[in-house]
N, C-alpha and C positions, 0 to 999 in steps of 0.2 A: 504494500500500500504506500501511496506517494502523497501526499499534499502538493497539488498543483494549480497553478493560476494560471490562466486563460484570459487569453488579450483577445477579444476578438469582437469587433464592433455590427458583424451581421449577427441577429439574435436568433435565426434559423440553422444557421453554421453552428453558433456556440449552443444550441440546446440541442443538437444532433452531438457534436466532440464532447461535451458536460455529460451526454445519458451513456455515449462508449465507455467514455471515460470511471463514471460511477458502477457501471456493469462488471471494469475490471477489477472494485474496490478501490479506487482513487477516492480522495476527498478534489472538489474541483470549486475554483472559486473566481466567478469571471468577471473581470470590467472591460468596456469598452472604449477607453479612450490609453494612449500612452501615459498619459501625465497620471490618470488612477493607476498604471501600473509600475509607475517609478515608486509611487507612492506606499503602495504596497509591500515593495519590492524592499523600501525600506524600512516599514513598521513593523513587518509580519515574516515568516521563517516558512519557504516553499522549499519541496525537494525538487523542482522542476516550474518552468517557465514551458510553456506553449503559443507563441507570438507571432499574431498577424502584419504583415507588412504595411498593408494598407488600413491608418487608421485616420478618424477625422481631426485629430491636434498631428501629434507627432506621428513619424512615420517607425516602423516595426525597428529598421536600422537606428533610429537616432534611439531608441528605446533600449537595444540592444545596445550602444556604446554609450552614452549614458552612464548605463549599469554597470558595465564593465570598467568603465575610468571609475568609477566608487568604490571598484574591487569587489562588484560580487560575482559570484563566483558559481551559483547554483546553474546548472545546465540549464539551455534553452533551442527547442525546436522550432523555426522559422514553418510553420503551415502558411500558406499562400496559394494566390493564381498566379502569378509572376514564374516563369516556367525556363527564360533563358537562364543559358550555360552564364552567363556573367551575372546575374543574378544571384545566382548559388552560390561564385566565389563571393562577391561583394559581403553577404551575409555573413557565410563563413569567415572573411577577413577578418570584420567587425566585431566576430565573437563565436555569432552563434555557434551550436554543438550539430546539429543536422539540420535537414531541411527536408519540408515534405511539400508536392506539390497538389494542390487541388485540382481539379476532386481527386480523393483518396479513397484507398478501400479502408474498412474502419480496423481489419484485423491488423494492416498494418500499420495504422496509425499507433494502435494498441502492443506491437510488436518492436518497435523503433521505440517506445515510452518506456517500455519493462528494460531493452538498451540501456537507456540514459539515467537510468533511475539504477540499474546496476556498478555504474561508473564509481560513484563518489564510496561504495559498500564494500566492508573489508572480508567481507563473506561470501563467498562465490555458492551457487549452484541455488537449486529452487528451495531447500530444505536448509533448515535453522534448527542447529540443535545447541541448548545449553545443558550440561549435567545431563538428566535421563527427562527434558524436556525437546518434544519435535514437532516444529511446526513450518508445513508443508505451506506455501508462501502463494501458492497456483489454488490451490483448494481450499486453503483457511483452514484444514484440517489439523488441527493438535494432540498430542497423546503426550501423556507422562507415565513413565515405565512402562509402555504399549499399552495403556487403556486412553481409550478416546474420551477429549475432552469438550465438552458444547461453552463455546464462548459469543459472545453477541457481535458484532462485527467490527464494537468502537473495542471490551476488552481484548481482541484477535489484535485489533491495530496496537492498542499500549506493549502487549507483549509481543508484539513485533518489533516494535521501536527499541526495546529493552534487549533482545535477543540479536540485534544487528550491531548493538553495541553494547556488549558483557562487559561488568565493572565500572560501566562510567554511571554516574549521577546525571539525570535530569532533574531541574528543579518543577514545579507545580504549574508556573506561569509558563514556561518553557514548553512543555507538555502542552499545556492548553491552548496556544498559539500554533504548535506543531500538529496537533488531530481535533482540533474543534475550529468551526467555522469563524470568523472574526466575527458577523454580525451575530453568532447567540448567545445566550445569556448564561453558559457555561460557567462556573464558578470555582474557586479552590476546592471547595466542598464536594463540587461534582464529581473533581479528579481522585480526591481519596474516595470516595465513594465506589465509584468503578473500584479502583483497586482492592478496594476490600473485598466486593464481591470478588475480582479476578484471581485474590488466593486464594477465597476461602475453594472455586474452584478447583484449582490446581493440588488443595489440602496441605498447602503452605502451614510448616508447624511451627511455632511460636522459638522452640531450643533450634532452630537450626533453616529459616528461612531461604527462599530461595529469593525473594525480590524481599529488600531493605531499603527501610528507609533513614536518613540524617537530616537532624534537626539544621537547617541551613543549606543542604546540598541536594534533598530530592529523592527520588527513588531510583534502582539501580536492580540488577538482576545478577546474582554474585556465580563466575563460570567454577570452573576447576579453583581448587584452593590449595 
């Protein structure tokens, strides 16, 4: 699962890419001007950018370098009708990571995303395992010590986010920026909430926890020790 934000100022476009997109478990979140996606881009914490060329303020490039002279750094796929070979380098110059041309088939739109969203990840392959915990990344399917676990689709994403990176600390606000939408009313409260259901799932035991948390640093999912 990715957090991604979508630049795309046709609302026909973007609620066809937004429903692919959510089908494949993406969180998606779209504006339609450049300027809301610089903006974004700097309030808010996406694993991936999906950006149109043609928009009504700035144009897809100026959006893209922009960003990039800021230093940021989160991958970004050029969707377009813009279809020349120069085209595709000018983009590429400027930053972008791919480029996909319109119209598209949606499998690959969906297939070039699970790419780019692999890049920045220090764990290769479809499956996530920590300790005697495995969770199948294509399916959502979980098991701890091979019994199957049913998790709802938001606690599937936190123990994703926590299995892709074992040991490190996310903090509360951090989380909630990273897998809840900016406009809802999401809370600190919500996030431990989930998590508490998501051990008492997994039968996380009090002497000897698999996801911990620090007063000040957040929660964390502890690998090999």
């Amino acid at each position: 699962m990715g957090k991604i934000l979508l630049v795309e100022d046709d609302k026909t476009i973007g609620k066809l890419v937004a429903l692919q997109l959510e089908r494949d478990h993406h969180m998606v979140e779209r504006v339609d001007t450049g300027k809301d996606a610089l903006f974004n881009l700097r309030v808010h914490d996406y694993d991936l950018v999906i950006l149109d060329w043609m928009l009504p303020d700035l144009s897809g490039l100026d959006v893209c370098k922009g960003y990039r002279d800021a230093g940021g750094r989160v991958p970004i796929l050029m969707l377009t009708a813009r279809s020349e070979a120069q085209d595709k380098v000018s983009a590429l110059d400027t930053g972008a990571d791919d480029y996909l041309v319109k119209p598209f088939v949606p499998v690959e739109l969906s297939a070039r995303v699970r790419a780019l969203l692999r890049r920045p990840s220090t764990i290769a392959g479809k499956n996530l395992t920590v300790r005697d915990i495995i969770l199948d990344t294509s399916t959502r399917q979980v098991t701890r010590g091979g019994q199957a676990i049913e998790l709802t689709a938001k606690e599937c994403a936190l123990l994703e986010l926590l299995m892709r990176h074992p040991n490190q600390s996310f903090g509360v606000e951090a989380i909630l920026d990273r897998l809840w939408k900016s406009e809802t009313s999401a809370s600190l409260e919500t996030v431990r909430t989930h998590f508490k259901t998501l051990r008492r799932k997994l039968g996380d035991s009090e002497e000897n926890p698999i996801i911990r948390t620090k007063r000040g640093l957040g929660y964390r999912i502890v690998g090999d020790e």
